[in-house]
Structures are given as C-alpha cells and as structure tokens.
C-alpha positions in Angstrom: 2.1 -20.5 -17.0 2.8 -17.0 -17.9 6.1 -15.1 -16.8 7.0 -11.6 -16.1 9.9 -9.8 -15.0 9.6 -6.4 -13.3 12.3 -4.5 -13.8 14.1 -1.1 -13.7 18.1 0.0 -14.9 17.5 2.6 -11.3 17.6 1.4 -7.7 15.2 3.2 -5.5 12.1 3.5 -7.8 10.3 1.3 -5.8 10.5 -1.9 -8.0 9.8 -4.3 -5.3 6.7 -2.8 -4.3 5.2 -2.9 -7.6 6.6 -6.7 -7.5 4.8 -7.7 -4.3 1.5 -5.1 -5.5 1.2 -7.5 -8.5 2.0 -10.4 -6.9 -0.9 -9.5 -4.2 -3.5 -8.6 -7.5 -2.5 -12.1 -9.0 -3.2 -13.6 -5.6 -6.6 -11.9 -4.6 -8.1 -12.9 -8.3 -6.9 -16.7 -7.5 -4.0 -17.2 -9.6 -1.6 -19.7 -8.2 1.3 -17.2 -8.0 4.6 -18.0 -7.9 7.3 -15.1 -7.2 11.1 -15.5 -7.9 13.3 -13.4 -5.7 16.1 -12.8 -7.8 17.3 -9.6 -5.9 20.4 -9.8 -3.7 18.5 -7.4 -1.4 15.7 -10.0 -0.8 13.2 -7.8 -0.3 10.3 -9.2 -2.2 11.1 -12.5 0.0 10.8 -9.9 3.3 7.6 -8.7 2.0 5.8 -12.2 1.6 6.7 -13.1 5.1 9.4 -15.6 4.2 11.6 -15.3 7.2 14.2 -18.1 8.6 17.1 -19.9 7.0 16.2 -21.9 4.4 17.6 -25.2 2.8 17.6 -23.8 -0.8 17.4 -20.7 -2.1 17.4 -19.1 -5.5 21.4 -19.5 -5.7 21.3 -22.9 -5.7 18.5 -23.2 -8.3 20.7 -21.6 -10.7 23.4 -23.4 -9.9 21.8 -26.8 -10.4 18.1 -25.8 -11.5 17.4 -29.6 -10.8 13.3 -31.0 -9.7 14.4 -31.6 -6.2 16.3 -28.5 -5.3 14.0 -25.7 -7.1 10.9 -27.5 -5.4 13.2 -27.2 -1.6 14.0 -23.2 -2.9 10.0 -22.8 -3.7 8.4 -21.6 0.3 4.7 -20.8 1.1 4.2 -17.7 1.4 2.0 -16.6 5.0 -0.1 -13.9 2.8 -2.1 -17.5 2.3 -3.1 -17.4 6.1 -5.2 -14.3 5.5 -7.1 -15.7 2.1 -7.2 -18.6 0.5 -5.0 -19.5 -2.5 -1.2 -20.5 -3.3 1.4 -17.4 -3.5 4.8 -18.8 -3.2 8.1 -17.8 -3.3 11.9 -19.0 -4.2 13.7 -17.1 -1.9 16.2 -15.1 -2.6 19.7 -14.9 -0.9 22.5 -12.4 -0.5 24.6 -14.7 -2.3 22.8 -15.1 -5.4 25.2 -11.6 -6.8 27.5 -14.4 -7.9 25.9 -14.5 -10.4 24.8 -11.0 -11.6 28.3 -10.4 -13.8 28.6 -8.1 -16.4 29.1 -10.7 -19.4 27.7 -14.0 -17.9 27.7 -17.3 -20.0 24.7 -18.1 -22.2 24.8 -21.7 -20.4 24.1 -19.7 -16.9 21.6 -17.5 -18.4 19.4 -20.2 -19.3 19.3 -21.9 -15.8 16.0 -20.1 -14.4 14.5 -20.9 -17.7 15.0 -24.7 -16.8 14.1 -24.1 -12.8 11.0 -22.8 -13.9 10.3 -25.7 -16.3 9.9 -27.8 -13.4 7.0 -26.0 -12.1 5.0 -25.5 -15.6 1.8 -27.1 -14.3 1.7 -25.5 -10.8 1.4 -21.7 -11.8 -0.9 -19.2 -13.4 1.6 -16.7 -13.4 5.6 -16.3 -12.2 6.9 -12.9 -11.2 10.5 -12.3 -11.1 11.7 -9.1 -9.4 14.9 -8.5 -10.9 17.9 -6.8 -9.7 18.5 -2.6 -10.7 21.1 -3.1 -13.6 22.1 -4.7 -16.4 23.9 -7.8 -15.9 23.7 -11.6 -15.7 20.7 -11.6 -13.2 18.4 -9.5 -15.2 19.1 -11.2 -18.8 19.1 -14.4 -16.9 15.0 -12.9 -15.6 14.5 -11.5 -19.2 15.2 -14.6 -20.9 13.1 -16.8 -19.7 10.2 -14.0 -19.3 7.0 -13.7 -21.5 6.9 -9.9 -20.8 9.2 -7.1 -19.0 7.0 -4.6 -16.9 9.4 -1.5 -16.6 9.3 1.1 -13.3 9.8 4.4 -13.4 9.7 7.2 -11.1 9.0 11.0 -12.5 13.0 11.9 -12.4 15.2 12.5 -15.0 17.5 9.7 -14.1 15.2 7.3 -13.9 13.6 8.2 -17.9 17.2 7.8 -18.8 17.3 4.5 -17.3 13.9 3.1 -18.9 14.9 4.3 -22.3 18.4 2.0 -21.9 16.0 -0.6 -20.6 13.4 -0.6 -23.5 16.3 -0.8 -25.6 17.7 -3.6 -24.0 14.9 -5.7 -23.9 14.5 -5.4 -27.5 18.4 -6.4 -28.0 17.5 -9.8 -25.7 13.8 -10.5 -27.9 16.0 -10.1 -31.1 19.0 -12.5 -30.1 17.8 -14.8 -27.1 14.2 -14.6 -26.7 11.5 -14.3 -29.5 8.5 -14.5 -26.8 9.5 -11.5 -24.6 7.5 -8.3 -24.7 6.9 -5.2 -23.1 4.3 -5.4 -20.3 4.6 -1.7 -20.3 6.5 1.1 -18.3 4.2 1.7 -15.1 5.1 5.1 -13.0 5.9 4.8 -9.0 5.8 7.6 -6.4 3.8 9.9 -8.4 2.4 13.5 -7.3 0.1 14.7 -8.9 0.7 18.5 -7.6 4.0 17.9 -8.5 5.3 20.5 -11.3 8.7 18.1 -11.8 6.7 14.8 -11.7 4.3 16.5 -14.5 7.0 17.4 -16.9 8.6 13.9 -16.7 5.5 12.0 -17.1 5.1 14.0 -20.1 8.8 12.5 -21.5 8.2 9.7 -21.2 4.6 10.0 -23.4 6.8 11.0 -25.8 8.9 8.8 -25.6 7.2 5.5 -25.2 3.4 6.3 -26.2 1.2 3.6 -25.8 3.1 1.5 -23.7 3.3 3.9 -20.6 0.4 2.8 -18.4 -2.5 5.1 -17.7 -2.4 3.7 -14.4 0.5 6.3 -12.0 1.1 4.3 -8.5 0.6 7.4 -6.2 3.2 7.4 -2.8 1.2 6.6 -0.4 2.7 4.9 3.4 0.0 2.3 2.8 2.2 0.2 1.1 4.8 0.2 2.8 3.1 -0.4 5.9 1.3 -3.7 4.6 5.3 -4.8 3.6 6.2 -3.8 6.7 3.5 -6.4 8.1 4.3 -8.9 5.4 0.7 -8.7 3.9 -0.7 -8.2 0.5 -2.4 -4.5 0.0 -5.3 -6.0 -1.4 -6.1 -7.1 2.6 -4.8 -4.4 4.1 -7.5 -2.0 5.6 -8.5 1.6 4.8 -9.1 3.6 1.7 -6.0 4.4 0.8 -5.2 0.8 0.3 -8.6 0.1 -1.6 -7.3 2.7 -3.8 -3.6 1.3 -4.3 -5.3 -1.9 -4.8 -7.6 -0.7 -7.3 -4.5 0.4 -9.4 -2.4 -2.6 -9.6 -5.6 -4.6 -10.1 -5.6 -1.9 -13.4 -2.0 -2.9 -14.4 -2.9 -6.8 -14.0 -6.2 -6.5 -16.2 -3.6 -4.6 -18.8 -0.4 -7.4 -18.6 -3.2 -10.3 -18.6 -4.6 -8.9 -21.7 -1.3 -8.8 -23.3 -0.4 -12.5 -22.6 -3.8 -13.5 -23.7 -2.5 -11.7 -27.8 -0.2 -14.9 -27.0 -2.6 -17.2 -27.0 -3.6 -16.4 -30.5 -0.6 -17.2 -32.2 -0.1 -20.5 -34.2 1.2 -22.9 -32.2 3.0 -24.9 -34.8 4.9 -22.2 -35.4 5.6 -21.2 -31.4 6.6 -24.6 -30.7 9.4 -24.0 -33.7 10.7 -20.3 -32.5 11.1 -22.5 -28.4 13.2 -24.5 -30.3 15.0 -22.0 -32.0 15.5 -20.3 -29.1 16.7 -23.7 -27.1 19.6 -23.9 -29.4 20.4 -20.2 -29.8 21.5 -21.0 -26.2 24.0 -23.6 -27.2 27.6 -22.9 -28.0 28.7 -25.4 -30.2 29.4 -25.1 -34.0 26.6 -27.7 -34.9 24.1 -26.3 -32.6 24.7 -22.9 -34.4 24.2 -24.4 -37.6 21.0 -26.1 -37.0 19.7 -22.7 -35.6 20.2 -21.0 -39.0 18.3 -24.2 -39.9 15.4 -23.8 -38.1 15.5 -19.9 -38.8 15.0 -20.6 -42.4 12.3 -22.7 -42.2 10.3 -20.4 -40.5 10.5 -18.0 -43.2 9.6 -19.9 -45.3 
C-alpha cells in the first residue's frame, strides 16, 4: 500500500479536485483506493457521494486510531455503482480542526500513521487530501505519506506558497519521515492564452525543474460538474472530460513510477529506517537514545 498526500500552503487552488481526479485515475485502472478526508471542509467526502451522518469519522480515528473504529470511519464510496472496483473513503468531519494546531504533539501526529496500519492489506493506494496550511493536520498527512503531490495555480501567491511547502516537506523527510518524497508540483486552472499564467509557469520551472509536471490541469466546468454529481471524471461523458481524464491518468503513470524507485531499495535496510522513524516519534529519554542507536548503525 502506497500513500500520498496532496497538498497546497493556498486555499482555493483547486486541491480537492486534483484529490478526487486521482482518486478517479486510481479507481478506473483497478486500484483498490482508499481516500482519507482530512479537510475540515469535507469536500473530497461531498465529491465521492458520501452523504448522511456517519458513526465515525476521521476525528475519531485520530483520536483512538483503534481496528474497530477506523474500519466504522472507512464508507463505500457510490462512484462503485457506475464501475466496478473498491474506492472508499474515511469521512471527514467539521470537527476534525481540533486537531489542525499550530505545534501539535508528535504522539498525535503519528495517529493516522497507525489508522492506516490497520488497513495495510486492503489498499493499492491511500490519498489524503490535506487541509491549506501548515499545521497539525498536514504534518499529521505528511508523516505517514510515501509522497507529497503539491498544487499550484499560475499566481504569485500560490508560487510563494509551494516554495514554503517544498521546503517543508523536506524539514518533515529530514526529522520525522525518511520515506516521504515529492510526487511533484502539478499546475490547476491553467490558460494557456493566459500572458499571467505563462510567466508563472515559467517560475516555477525555475524554481523547481524537473519536478513540476508536464501535465497543466486546464479549467474546465467538466469537473466540477462530475463533483457536483458525485462521479469520477473518468465516467463522466464528453470530450472535455476524456481530456481531463487523460491528464490525471498522465500524473498517475508519473507518481506510480516514483513509488515503484521504492521498490528497489534494500529492504533490510527499509525495515531499519521504519524503525528509526517509529521511535523518533517517542518522547522519552531512552527512546531518544536508542534512535541515535539505530542511526549509527545504518551508517555504518
């Protein structure tokens, strides 16, 4: 099971469409899908058709990420009725923003990392959409995450805000998480005949090179028609959503390859840097100690 968080330091950039576009490529190549709502807005849970009051939602998985309760939390998504496959959802709630605090604990920053250790065997692929900013929520999505896929629109705000969140995510791969990776920085709401969109496309080239995507999501309605509807793009009709399709199917192919370099990595020496990582989390003296432990013997 492979997770990734997608992400962006800017509300409005359309972050959830990209989540719910990915999440409908995943779902149309038959990858049992699993996405994690993890937005106080809930929109990603809107957008696969989850709708009702529900038993469990994401708050309570993180505040006891126990079997019983992240199973009651985890809801079939209706974008099954219309092909087969499994696309779930842990639905996200309002109240979840306890949570998203400007210096949370380590011990609650690791509790989606345990929810979703529960669920190992029934996933191809977990996508968290995380909240716009910062704070406990989107460490709490980065840390347990194999790969952070940044959105950006062609504005200067929202380049500002990518750079702090490249930077950021290098911070949490350095001190919490030795797996995590860029996916890549994808563009949303792109025009083409734009003159504005053209020169902030080309900052961010400069900026981040190879890991902008080739791949610009264009604005189109189509998308936010088939959200509206609570279906995946990839069955929505017309040519416009063939060709919105076609481009996340394009961003898939690229985050697949880059959990596949994974694969090619010694194991021995994976299973040591989990562990690592597993006590990094601690707070203890001892715990600390037998990090710097582990840490040498790796270099070694």
């Amino acid at each position: 099971m492979h997770v990734l968080s997608v992400s962006s330091l800017k509300g409005g950039v359309g972050k959830t469409t990209v989540a719910l576009g990915l999440a409908s490529a995943a779902f149309a190549r038959g990858l049992r899908t699993l996405v994690v709502d993890l937005d106080p807005q809930c929109d990603a849970t809107t957008g696969l058709g989850a709708l009702g009051v529900f038993r469990e939602t994401i708050t309570d998985v993180l505040q006891s990420p126990k079997h019983n309760i992240v199973h009651r939390a985890i809801v079939a998504s209706p974008w099954a009725e219309v092909r087969s496959g499994n696309i779930d959802v842990i639905v996200g709630s309002r109240t979840v923003s306890i949570f998203d605090t400007p210096q949370p604990r380590l011990r609650d920053i690791w509790k989606l990392e345990e929810a979703l250790s529960r669920v190992e065997s029934d996933y191809d692929i977990v996508i968290i959409d995380t909240p716009p900013s910062l704070n406990g929520l989107t460490r709490t999505a980065w840390v347990c995450s194999d790969r952070v896929l940044l959105v950006s629109e062609p504005s200067i705000y929202s380049v500002t805000a990518t750079d702090r969140a490249f930077t950021a995510i290098e911070e949490i791969r350095r001190k919490l998480n030795t797996r995590l990776d860029h996916a890549g920085i994808v563009v949303n709401r792109y025009q083409p005949e734009n003159r504005e969109h053209e020169f902030r496309v080309g900052e961010l080239e400069k900026l981040f090179g190879e890991n902008l995507c080739d791949q610009k999501i264009p604005e189109r309605a189509t998308m936010q028609q088939a959200q509206g509807a609570a279906r995946p793009i990839h069955s929505w009709p017309g040519e416009s959503a063939a060709e919105i399709a076609s481009i996340f199917d394009s961003i898939l192919d690229r985050i697949e390859g880059s959990f596949k370099s994974d694969s090619r990595r010694n194991r021995r020496q994976e299973n040591k840097e989990h562990k690592a990582n597993r006590i990094m989390r601690g707070q203890s003296l001892d715990q600390v100690l037998a990090l710097e432990t582990i840490e040498q013997s790796l270099v070694s």
